[in-house]
KELUM-889119 format. One record per residue (C-alpha): residue number from 1; x, y, z. Coordinates in steps of 0.02 Angstrom, whole numbers, plus 50000, padded with zeros to 5 digits. Each point is the difference from the previous one (the first is absolute). Layout:
NUM X Y Z
...
***
This chain:
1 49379 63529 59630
2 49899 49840 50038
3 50123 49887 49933
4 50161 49975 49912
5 50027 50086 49853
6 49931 49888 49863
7 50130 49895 49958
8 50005 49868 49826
9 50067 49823 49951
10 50001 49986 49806
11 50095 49894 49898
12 50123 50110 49959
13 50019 50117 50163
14 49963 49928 50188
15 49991 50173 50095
16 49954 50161 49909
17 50118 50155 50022
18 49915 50091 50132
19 49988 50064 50169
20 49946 49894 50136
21 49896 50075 50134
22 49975 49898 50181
23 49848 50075 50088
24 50087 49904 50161
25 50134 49878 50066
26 49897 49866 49987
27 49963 50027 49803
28 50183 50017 49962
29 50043 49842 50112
30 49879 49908 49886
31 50064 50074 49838
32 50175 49946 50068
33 49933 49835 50016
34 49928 49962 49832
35 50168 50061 49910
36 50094 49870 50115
37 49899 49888 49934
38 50024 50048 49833
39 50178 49953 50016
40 49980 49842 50082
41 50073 49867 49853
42 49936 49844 49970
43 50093 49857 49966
44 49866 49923 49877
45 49829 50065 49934
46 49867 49898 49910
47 49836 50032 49953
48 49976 49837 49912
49 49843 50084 49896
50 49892 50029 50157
51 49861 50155 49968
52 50077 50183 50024
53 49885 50029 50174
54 50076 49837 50076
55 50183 50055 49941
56 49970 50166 50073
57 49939 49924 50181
58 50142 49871 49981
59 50119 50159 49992
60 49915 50077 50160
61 50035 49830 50098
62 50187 50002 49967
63 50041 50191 50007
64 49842 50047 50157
65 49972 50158 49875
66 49806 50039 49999
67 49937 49989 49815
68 49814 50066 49934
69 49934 49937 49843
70 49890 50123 49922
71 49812 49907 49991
72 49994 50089 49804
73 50136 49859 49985
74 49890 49862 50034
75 49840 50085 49895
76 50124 49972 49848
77 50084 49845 50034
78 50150 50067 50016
79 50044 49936 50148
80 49996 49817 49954
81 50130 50025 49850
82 50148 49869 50022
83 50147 50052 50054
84 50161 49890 49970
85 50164 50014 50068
86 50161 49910 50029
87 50098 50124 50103
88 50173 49956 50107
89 50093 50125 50118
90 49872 50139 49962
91 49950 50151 50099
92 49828 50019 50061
93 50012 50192 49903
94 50032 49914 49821
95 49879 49838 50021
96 49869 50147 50009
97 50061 50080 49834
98 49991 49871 49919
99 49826 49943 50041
100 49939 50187 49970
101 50117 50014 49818
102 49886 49829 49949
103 49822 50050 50072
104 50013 50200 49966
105 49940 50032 50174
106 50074 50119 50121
107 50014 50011 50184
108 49945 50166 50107
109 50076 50000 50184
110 49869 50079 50091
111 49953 49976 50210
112 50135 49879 50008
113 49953 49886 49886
114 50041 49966 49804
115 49844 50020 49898
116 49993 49931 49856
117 49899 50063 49832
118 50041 50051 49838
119 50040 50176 49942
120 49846 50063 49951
121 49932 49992 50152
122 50146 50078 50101
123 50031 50158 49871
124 49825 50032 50019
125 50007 50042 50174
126 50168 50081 50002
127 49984 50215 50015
128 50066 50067 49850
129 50092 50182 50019
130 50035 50126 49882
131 50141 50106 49980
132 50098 50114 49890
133 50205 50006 49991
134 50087 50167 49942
135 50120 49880 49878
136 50084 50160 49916
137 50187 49965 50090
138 49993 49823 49923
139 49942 50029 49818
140 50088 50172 49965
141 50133 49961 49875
142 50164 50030 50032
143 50099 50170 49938
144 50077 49915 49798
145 50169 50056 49939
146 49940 50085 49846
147 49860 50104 50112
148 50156 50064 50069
149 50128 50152 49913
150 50138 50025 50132
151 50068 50195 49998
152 50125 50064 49884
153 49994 49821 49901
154 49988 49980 49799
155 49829 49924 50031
156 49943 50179 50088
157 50087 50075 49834
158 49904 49896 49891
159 49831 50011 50061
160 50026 50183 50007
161 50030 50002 49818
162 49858 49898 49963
163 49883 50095 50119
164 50077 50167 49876
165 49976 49915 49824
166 49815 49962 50071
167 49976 50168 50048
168 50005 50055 49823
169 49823 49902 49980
170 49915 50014 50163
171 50041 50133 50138
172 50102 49965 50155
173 49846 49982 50115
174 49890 49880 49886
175 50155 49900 49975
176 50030 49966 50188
177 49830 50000 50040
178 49964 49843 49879
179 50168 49953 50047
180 49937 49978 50182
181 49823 49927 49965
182 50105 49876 49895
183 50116 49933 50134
184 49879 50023 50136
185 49855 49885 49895
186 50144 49874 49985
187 50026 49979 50167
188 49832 49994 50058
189 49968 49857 49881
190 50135 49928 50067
191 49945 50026 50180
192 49835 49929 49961
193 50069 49842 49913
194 50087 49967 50154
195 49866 50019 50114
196 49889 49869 49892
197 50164 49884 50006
198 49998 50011 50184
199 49834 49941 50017
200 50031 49846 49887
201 50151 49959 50117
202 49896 50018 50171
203 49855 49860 49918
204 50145 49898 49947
205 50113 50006 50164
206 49856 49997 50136
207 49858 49895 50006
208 49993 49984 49817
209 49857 49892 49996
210 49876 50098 50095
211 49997 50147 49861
212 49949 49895 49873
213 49864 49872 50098
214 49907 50139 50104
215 49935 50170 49940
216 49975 50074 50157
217 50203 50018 50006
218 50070 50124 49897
219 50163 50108 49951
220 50000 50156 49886
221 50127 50154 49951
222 49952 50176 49949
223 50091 50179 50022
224 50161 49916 50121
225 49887 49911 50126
226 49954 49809 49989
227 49803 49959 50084
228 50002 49832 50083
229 49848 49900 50078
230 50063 49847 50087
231 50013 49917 50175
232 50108 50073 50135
233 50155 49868 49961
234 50010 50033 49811
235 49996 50206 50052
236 50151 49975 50125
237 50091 49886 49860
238 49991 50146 49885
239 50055 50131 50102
240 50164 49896 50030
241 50011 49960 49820
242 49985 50178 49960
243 50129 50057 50129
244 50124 49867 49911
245 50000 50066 49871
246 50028 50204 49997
***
């Protein structure tokens, strides 16, 4: 890899849940260095209404981290929106969420520096992956009480004198043939619902937002396997959400 794994700052998350890769010492070193300075706390932070682009070069000053502004920033004006704080004993980590939860931008560490944009432009050049999960040992419902006659027991009796009294109006091996296509057709339904439930849960428990705000991300169920076409971190969050939970 050329880089770091792409790594975010949103308002609501600072570091997305993947994998980081360091092509060398060097690169890691640097990494290390930006998340000390992440931590470094403040003892008061004020912005006093100055333009975004000064607040972010202010920030660079005081924390020596290397920030990018992206120029479609400037083509908009968005990089002259006021920003105002009144911050005390703050970490360098939150001042930044807070400044991207009120402008909407994000920030993209990439060849040690922190780039920032907005999330069109970052999605758009993420590689998307698709990939299919064999989901059967999560959605398969569980054996019920009354699917079960234990040996010898007055329920075995009893459907053995029903399965006799029906007898007299259909034969023995229509009976459990419809009998079978019966349960069997009620647990596939039941299956299926599950599978379509599972898919609602993974859009509401990871990324949640990126399902609904870009098409080119999607989830579907059919026949015991889910289809997913997402980045590499969402993939890896399913797989342990899916171990979790068989």
């Amino acid at each position: 890899m050329n880089r770091l794994s792409t790594i975010f700052l949103t308002a609501g998350i600072l570091f997305s849940p993947c994998v980081l890769h360091a092509e060398d010492v060097s690169e890691a070193a640097t990494f290390a260095h930006l998340q000390e300075a992440l931590a470094k706390r403040l003892p008061t932070y004020e912005t006093k209404g100055k333009p975004f682009r000064e607040v972010m070069a202010d920030l660079q000053s005081k924390t020596g981290i290397n920030i990018v502004l992206d120029p479609e920033l400037f083509e908009k004006g968005a990089a002259d929106v006021n920003i105002n704080l009144s911050l005390k004993n703050v970490s360098v980590k939150s001042i930044f969420k807070v400044i991207l939860r009120m402008t909407g931008f994000i920030m993209d560490y990439r060849d040690e520096v922190l780039y920032v944009t907005t999330e069109k432009s970052v999605v758009a050049d993420v590689q998307l992956l698709t990939k299919s999960y064999d989901v059967r040992a999560v959605i398969s419902p569980l054996p019920q009480a009354s699917d079960t006659v234990l040996p010898n027991s007055l329920a075995e009796r009893e459907l053995i004198q029903d399965q006799q009294n029906s007898s007299s109006l259909l034969g023995q091996e229509t009976l459990q043939e419809l009998s079978g296509r019966t349960s069997e057709g009620k647990r596939q339904k039941e299956v299926d619902q599950n599978g379509l439930t599972l898919v609602e849960l993974i859009k509401g428990h990871i990324e949640p937002r990126s399902w609904a705000t870009d098409n080119r991300f999607s989830i579907s169920y059919d026949r015991g396997t889910i289809t997913v076409t997402h980045t590499l971190p969402v993939h890896l969050a399913i797989v342990k959400y899916l171990k979790g939970r068989e």
